[in-house]
C-alpha positions as YAML, in Angstrom:
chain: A
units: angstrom
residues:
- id: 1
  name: UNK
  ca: [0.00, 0.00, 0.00]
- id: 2
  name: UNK
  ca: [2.67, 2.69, 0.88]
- id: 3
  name: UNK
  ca: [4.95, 1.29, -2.43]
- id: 4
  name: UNK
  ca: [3.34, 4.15, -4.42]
- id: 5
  name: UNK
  ca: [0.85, 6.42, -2.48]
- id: 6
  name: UNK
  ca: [-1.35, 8.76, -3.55]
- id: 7
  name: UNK
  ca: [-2.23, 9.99, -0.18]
- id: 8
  name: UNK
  ca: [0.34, 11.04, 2.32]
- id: 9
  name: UNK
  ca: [-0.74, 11.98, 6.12]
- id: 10
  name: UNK
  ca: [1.81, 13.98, 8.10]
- id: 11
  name: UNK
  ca: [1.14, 14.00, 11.39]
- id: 12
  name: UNK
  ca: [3.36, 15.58, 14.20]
- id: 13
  name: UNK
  ca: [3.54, 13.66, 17.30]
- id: 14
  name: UNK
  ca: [5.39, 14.84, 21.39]
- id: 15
  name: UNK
  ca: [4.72, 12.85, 24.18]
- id: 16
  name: UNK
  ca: [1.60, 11.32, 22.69]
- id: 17
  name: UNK
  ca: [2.09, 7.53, 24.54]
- id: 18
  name: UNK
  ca: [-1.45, 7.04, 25.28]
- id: 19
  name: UNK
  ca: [-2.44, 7.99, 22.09]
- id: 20
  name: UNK
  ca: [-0.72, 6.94, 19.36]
- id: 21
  name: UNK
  ca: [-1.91, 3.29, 19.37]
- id: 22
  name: UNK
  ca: [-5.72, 4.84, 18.92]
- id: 23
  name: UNK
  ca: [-4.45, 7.12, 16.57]
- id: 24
  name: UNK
  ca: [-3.00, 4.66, 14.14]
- id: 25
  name: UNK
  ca: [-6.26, 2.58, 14.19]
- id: 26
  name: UNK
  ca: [-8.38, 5.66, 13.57]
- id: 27
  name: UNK
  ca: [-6.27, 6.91, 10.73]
- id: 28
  name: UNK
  ca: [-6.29, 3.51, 9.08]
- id: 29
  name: UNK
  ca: [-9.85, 3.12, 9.22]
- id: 30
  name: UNK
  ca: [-10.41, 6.39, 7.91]
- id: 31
  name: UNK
  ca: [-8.21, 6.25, 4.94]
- id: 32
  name: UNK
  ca: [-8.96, 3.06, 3.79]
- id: 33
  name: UNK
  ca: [-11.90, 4.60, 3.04]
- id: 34
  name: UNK
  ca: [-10.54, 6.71, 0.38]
- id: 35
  name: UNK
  ca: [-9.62, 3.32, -1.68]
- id: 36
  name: UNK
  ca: [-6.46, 5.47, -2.69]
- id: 37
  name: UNK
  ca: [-3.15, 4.26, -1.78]
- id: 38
  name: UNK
  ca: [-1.83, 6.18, 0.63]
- id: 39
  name: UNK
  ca: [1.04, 6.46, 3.55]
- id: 40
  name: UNK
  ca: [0.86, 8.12, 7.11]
- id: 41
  name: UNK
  ca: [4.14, 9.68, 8.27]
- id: 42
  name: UNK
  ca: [4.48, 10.15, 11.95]
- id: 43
  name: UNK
  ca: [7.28, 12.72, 12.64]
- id: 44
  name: UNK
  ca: [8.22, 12.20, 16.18]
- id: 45
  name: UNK
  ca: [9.25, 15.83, 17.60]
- id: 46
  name: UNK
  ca: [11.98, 14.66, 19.97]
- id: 47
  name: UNK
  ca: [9.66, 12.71, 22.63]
- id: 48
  name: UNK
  ca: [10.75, 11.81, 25.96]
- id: 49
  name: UNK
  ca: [8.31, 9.25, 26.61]
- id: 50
  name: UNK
  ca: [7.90, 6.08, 24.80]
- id: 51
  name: UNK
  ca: [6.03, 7.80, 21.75]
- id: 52
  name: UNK
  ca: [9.53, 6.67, 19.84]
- id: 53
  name: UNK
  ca: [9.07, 2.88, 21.30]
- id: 54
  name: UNK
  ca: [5.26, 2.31, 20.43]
- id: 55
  name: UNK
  ca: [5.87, 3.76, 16.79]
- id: 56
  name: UNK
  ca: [8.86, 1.52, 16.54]
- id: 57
  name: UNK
  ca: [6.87, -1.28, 17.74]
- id: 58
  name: UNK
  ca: [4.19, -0.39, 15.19]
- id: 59
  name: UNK
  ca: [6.13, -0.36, 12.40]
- id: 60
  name: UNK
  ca: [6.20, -4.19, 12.16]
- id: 61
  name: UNK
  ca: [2.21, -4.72, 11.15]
- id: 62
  name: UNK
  ca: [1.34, -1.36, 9.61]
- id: 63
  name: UNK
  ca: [3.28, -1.20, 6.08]
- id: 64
  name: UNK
  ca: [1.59, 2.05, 5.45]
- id: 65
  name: UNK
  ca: [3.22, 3.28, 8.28]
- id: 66
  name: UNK
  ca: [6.47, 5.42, 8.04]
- id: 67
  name: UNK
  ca: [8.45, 7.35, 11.12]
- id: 68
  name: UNK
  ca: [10.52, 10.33, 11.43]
- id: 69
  name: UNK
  ca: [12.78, 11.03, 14.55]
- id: 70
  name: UNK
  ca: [13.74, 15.13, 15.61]
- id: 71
  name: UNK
  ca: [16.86, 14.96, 17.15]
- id: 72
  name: UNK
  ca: [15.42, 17.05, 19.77]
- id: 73
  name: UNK
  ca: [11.75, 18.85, 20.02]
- id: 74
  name: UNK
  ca: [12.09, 21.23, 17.77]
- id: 75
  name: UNK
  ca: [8.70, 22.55, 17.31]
- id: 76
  name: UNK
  ca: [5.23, 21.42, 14.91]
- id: 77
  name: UNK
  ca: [6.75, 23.54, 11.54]
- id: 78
  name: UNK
  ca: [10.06, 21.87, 11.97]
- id: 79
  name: UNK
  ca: [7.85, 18.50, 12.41]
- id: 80
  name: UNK
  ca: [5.46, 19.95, 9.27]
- id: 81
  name: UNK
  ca: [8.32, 20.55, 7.26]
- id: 82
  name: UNK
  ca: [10.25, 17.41, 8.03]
- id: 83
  name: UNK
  ca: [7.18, 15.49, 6.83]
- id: 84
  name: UNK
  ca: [6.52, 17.64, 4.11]
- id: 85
  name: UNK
  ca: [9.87, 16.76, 2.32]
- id: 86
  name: UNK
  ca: [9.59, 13.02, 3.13]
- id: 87
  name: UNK
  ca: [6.39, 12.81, 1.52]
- id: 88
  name: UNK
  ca: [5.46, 10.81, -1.90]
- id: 89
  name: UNK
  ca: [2.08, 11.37, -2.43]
- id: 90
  name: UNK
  ca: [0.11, 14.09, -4.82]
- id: 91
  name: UNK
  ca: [-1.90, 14.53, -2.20]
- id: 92
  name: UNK
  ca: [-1.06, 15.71, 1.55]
- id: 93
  name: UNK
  ca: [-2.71, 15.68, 4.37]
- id: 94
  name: UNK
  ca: [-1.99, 17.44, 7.84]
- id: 95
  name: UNK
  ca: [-3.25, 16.11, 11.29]
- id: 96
  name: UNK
  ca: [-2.78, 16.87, 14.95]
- id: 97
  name: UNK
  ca: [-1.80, 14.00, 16.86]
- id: 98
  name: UNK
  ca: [-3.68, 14.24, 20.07]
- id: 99
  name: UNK
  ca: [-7.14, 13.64, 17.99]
- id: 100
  name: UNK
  ca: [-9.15, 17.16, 18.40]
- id: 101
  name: UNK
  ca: [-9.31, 16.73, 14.56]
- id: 102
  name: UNK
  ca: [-11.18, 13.76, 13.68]
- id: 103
  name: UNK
  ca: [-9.27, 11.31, 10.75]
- id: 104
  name: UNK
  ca: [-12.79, 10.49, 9.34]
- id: 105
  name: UNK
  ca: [-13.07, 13.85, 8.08]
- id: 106
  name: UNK
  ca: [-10.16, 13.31, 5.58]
- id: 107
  name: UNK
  ca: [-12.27, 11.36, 3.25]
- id: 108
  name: UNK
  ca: [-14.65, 14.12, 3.00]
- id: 109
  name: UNK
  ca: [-12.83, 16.46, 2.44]
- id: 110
  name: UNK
  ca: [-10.65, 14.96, -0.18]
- id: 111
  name: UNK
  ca: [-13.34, 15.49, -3.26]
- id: 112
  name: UNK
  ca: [-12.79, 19.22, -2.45]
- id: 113
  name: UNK
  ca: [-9.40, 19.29, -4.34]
- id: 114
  name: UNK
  ca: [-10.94, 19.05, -7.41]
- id: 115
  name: UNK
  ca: [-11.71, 22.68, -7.50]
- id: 116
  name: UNK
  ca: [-8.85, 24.41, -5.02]
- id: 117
  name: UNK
  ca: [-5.12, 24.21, -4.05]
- id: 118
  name: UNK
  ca: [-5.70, 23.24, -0.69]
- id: 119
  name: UNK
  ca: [-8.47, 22.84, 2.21]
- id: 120
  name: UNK
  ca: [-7.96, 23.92, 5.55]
- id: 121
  name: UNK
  ca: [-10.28, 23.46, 8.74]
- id: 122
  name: UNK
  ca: [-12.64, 26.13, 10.40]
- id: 123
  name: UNK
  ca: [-13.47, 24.22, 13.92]
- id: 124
  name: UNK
  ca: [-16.48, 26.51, 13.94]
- id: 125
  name: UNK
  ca: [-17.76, 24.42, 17.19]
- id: 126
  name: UNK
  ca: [-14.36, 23.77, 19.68]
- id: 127
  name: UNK
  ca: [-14.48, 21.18, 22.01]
- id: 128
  name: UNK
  ca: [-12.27, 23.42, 24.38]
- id: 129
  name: UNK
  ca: [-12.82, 25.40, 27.80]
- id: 130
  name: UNK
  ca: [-14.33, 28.86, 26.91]
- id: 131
  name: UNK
  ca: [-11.24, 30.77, 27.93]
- id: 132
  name: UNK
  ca: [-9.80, 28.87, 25.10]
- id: 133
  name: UNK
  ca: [-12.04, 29.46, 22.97]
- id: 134
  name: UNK
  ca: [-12.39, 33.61, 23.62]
- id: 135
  name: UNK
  ca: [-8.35, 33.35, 23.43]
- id: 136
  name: UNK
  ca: [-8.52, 32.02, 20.33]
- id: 137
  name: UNK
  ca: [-11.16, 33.99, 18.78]
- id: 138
  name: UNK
  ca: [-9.35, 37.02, 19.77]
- id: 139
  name: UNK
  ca: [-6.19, 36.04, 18.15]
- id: 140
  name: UNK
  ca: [-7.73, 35.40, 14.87]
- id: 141
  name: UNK
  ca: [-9.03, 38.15, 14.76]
- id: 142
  name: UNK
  ca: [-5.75, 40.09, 15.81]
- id: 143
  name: UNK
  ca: [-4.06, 37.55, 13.04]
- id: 144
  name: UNK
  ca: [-6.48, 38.50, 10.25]
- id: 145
  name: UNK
  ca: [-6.26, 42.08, 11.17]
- id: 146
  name: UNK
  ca: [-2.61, 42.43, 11.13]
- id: 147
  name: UNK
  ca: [-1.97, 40.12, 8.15]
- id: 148
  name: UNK
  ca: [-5.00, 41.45, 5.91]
- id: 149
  name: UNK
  ca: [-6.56, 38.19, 5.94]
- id: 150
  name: UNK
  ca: [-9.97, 36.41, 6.21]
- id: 151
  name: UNK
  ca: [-9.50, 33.00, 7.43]
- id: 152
  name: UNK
  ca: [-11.65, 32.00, 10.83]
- id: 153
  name: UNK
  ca: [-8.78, 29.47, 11.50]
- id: 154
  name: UNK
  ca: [-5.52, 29.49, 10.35]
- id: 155
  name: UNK
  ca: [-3.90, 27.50, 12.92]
- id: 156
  name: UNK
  ca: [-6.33, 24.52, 12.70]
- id: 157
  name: UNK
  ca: [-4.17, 21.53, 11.96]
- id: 158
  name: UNK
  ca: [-6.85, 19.80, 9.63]
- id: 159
  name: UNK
  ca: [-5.62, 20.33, 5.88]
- id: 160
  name: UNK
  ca: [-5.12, 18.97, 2.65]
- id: 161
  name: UNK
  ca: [-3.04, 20.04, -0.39]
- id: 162
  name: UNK
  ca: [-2.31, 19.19, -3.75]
- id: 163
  name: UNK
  ca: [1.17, 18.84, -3.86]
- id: 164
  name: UNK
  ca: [1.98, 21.66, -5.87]
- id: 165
  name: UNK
  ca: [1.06, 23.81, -3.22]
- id: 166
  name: UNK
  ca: [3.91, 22.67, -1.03]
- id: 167
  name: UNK
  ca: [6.53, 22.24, -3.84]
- id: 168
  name: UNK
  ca: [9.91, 24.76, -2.51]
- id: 169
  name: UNK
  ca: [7.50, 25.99, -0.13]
- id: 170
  name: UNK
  ca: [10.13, 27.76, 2.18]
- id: 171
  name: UNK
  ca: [8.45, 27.34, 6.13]
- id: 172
  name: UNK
  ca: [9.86, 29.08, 9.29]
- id: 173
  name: UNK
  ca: [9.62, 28.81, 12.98]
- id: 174
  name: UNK
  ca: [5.96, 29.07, 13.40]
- id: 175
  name: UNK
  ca: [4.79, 28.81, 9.94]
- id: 176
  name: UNK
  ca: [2.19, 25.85, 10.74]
- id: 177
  name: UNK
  ca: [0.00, 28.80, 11.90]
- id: 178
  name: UNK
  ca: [-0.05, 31.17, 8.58]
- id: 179
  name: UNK
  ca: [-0.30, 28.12, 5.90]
- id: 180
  name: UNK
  ca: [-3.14, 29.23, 4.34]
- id: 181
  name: UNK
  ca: [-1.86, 32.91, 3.97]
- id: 182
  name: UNK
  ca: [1.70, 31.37, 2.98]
- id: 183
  name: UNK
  ca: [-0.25, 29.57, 0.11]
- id: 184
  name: UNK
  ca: [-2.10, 31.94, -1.39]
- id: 185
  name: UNK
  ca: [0.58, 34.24, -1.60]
- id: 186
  name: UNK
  ca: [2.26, 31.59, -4.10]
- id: 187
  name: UNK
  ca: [-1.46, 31.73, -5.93]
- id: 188
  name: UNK
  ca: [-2.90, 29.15, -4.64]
- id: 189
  name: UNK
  ca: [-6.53, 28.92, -4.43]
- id: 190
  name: UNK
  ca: [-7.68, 27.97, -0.48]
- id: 191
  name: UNK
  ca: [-10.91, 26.84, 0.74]
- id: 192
  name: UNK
  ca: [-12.16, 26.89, 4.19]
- id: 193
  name: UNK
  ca: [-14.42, 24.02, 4.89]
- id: 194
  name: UNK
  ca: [-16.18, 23.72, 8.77]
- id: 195
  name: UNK
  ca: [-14.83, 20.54, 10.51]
- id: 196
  name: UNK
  ca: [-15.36, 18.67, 13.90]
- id: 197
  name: UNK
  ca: [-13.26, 19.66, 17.26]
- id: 198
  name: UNK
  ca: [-13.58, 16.95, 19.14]
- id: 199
  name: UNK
  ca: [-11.85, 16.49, 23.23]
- id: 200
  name: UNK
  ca: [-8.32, 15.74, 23.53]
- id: 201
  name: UNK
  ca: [-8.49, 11.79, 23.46]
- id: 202
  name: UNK
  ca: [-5.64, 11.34, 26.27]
- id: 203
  name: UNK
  ca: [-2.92, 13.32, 27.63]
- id: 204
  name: UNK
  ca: [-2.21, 16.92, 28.22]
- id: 205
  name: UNK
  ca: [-2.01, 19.81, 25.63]
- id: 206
  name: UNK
  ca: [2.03, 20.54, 25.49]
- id: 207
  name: UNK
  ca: [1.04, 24.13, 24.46]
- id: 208
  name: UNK
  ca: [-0.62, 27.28, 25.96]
- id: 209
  name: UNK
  ca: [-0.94, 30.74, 25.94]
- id: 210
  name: UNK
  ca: [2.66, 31.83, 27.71]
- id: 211
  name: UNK
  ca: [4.32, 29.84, 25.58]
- id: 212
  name: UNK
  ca: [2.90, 30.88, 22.11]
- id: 213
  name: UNK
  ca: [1.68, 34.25, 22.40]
- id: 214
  name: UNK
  ca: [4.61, 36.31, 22.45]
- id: 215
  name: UNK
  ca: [6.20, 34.04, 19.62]
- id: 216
  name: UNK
  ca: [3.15, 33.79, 17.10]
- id: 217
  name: UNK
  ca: [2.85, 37.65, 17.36]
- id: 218
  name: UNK
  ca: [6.25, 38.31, 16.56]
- id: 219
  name: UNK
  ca: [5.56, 35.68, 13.21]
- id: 220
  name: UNK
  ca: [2.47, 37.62, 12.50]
- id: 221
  name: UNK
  ca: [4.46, 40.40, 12.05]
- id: 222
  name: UNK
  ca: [6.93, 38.75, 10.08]
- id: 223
  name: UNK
  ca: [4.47, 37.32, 7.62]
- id: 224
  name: UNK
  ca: [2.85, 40.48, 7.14]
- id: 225
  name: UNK
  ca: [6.16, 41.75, 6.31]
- id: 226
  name: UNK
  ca: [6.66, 39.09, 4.26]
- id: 227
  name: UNK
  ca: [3.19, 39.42, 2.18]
- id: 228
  name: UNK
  ca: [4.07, 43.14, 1.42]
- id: 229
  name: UNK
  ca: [6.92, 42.20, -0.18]
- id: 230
  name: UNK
  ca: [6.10, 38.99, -1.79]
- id: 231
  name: UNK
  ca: [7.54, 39.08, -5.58]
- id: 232
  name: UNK
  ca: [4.50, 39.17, -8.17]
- id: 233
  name: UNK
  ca: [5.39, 39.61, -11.59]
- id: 234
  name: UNK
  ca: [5.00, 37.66, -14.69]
- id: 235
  name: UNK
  ca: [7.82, 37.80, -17.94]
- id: 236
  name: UNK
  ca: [7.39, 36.46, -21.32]
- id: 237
  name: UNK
  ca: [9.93, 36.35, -23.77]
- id: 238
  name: UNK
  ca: [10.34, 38.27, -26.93]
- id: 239
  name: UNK
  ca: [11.15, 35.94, -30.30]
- id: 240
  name: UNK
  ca: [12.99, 37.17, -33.08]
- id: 241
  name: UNK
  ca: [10.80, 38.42, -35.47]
...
């Protein structure tokens, strides 16, 4: 199945032990359901608890299955990116690892390419506390503001792209958060389709707001520069007459 896929999942996975066995059964069960061939990639982000030893383990029945080790945790774009490069499909999909976005909605979506670039998740309904929620309402709103944009839900970890899309795609420290912005600035068309949230299956969310406020502002300020001075252009050239 994972000889020549059409479907590549990258999924970023720290400290995820009581998860990742009901991950991999969910994602296989979902995908099949695609009847494309197709390949998850787990990129483990430097865990330090036996995430790397229940993946390893799981390699030996699951030949759709592929891993990637971080040297050390080095954050979900390094993790994006990592996956990103490793992956053969024409298709690829993007998933959080602690199962807040649901692996059934993959075949869903997937018709959607037809028509855009890529599809990226609006969790209009967020199985979260409602300081989470206002937080995160109020920095989409500061995102879209600052970066001239009009996506509910940039950070949502939920997408799928046609390859193209991701093709010398340069990312940065943070990136995962602006994809949609960092794809139509290549001209890419984007779609935002309304997904499920659903509550963390296990574990403990490994970030809040201390640690990713003052950083994803910072970004947001960088990709605005960044949009500003984006190169458009378009050359043809002349033929002797």
């Amino acid at each position: 199945m994972a000889n020549d896929p059409q479907l590549s999942l990258v999924i970023p996975a720290y400290n995820e032990q009581e998860v990742i066995p009901h991950l991999l059964d969910r994602v296989h069960a979902a995908l099949s359901r695609t009847d494309q061939p197709f390949e998850v990639i787990i990129v483990d982000d430097g865990s330090s608890d036996d995430t790397p030893k229940i993946l390893q383990q799981s390699l030996r029945d699951r030949p759709w299955l592929r891993v990637l080790r971080l040297a050390k945790n080095s954050g979900q774009s390094a993790a994006f990116d990592a996956g990103f490069k490793a992956a053969r499909g024409q298709v690829i999909a993007t998933l959080d690892a602690d199962l807040q976005n649901d692996p059934e909605e993959i075949p869903r979506l997937l018709p959607l390419l037809d028509q855009y670039d890529m599809i990226t998740g609006w969790r209009q309904k967020r199985a979260d506390s409602t300081f989470r929620r206002f937080q995160t309402r109020f920095a989409n709103r500061i995102r879209n503001w600052i970066s001239q944009e009009t996506i509910h839900d940039s950070a949502c970890s939920l997408k799928l792209y046609r390859r193209h899309c991701l093709d010398g795609i340069f990312l940065f420290s943070g990136a995962h958060r602006f994809m949609p912005t960092l794809v139509k600035m290549r001209g890419y068309s984007v779609l935002e389709a309304p997904v499920q949230h659903s509550p963390r299956y296990a574990g403990t969310s490994k970030y809040g707001l201390r640690n990713r406020a003052w950083r994803a502002f910072v970004d947001l300020l960088g990709v605005r520069w960044m949009k500003k001075r984006f190169l458009r252009y378009s050359a043809n050239e002349i033929k002797k007459c």
